[in-house]
C-alpha positions, 0 to 999 in steps of 0.5 A: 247326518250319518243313519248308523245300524248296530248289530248286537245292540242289547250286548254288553259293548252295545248297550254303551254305545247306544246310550252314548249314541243317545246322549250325542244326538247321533242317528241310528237303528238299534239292531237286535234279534228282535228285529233280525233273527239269529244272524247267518249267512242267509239274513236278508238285511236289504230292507233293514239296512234301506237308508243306512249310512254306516254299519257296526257290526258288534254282534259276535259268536264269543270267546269261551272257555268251555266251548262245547261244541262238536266242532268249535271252528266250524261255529265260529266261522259260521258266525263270524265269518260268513254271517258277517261277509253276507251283511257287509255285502248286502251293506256295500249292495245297498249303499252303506259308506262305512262298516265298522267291525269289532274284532279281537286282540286275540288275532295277533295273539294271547300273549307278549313277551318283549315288545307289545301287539302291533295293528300290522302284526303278523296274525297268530290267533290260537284258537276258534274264536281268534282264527275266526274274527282273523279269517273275517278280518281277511275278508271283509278287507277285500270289500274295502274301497276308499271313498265308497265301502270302507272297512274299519277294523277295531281289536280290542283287548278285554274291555271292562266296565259296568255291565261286565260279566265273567272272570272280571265281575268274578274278581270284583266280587272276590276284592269286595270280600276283602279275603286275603289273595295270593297274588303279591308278586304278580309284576304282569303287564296286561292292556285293558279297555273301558267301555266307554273308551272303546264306545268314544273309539267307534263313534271317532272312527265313524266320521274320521276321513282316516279311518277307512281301511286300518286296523287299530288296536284299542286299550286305555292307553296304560298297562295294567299289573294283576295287582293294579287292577287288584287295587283299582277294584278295591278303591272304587269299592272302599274296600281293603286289599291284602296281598300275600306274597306268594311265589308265581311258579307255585301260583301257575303250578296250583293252576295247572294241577286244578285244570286252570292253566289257561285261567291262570295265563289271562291272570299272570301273563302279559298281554300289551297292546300299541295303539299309536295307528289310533292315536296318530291317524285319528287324533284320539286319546281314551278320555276315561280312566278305571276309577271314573269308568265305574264311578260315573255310573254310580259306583255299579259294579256288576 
């Protein structure tokens, strides 16, 4: 049976994954800074990783939007390239077979016009977070060989569910007041994951022959327009929605002027992924939908 180690096991992805971990029986080492420290490019990881079959590596300098940083780039790779690079080395070291790196869908992009992201995309990140997670994705692919080291690279796009928090939790709290939003017009398309698609993805790729050395692109499987997720929040909280029909020229010029714009393009805009690489070379399917994502946990939103 395969020992995993997961780095950032008390983080939102993390937490999900070791429950499920737990449920299936599975073997492995909940990483944390309790057992690790803050993870740089001199973390010594041989005697932690003594015995470990498989790496996941979700533990991450994240995106922000704020980033107060003097020199947002230099952090960024400073987590999440170098420190990574050091702890799959040491993995590849020390005999691990598998390291498995959460990545962003913000390497190909933030946003689609008239095709959807693609695994083999031409990278086009455009910011500090995404050129880092595109700079670590280049290498750590150069530790990749088959049979011995494999590297999986998994990009999702936003992931929801229990335990959520920032702009996603700040929505579902908006729709549980049952405010009127102006946001009738809204006909956007986003890619969305639930956390406990993304979970059953990385445990499928930690024993599937196919997935060593592949990129894949994760989401539910379905686009989502601002006001399905809208509707989706409101049904799983019985709560009403009103929508008011309000032009997406004058919703995107009201962002601008309060300094929003970025906001505002996560919002309105299209972001859509295609995830056939996971479909076809794993024989996967996200098995949960937005409603029973919440509804299995008690119908906790936050």
């Amino acid at each position: 049976m395969n020992k995993i180690f997961i780095t950032g096991a008390n983080g939102f992805v993390g937490s999900h994954l070791v429950r499920e971990l737990q449920k299936r029986n599975l073997n492995f080492v909940a990483g944390t800074r309790a057992l690790y420290g803050d993870i740089c490019s001199q973390t010594n990881w041989d005697s932690i990783l003594d015995g470990c079959d498989v790496v996941v590596h979700l533990a991450a300098r994240v995106h922000i939007m704020q980033d107060s940083s003097i020199d947002s780039l230099k952090t960024f790779r400073q987590h999440n390239v170098e420190a990574s690079l050091n702890l799959a080395k040491t993995a590849k070291k020390v005999g691990v077979k598998k390291f498995i790196y959460l990545s962003s869908v913000k390497v190909n992009g933030e946003e689609t016009t008239k095709k959807p992201f693609f695994a083999n995309d031409l990278p086009a990140p455009e910011d500090a977070y995404g050129i880092s997670k595109m700079e670590a994705e280049i290498e750590l692919l150069k530790l990749h060989e088959a049979g011995i080291f494999e590297i999986v690279i998994i990009r999702p796009p936003l992931v929801y569910g229990p335990g959520v928090k920032a702009n996603f939790q700040r929505l579902f709290k908006i729709v549980s007041k049952q405010v009127p939003l102006p946001f009738g017009l809204v006909k956007n398309k986003r890619s969305l994951i639930s956390v406990y698609n993304l979970v059953d993805l990385i445990i499928t790729t930690i024993s599937h022959l196919n997935s060593g050395g592949k990129i894949f692109l994760a989401s539910d499987d379905r686009d989502y327009s601002l006001v399905d997720i809208l509707e989706l929040m409101a049904k799983v909280q019985v709560k009403s929605l009103i929508l008011i029909p309000v032009p997406l020229s004058l919703l995107n010029f009201i962002a601008l002027i309060l300094g929003q714009k970025a906001y505002a393009n996560r919002l309105l805009g299209d972001l859509v992924v295609d995830i056939s690489e996971a479909k076809s070379l794993l024989n996967w399917k996200p098995p949960y939908s937005f409603e029973n994502t919440y509804l299995l946990n008690g119908k906790n939103y936050d």
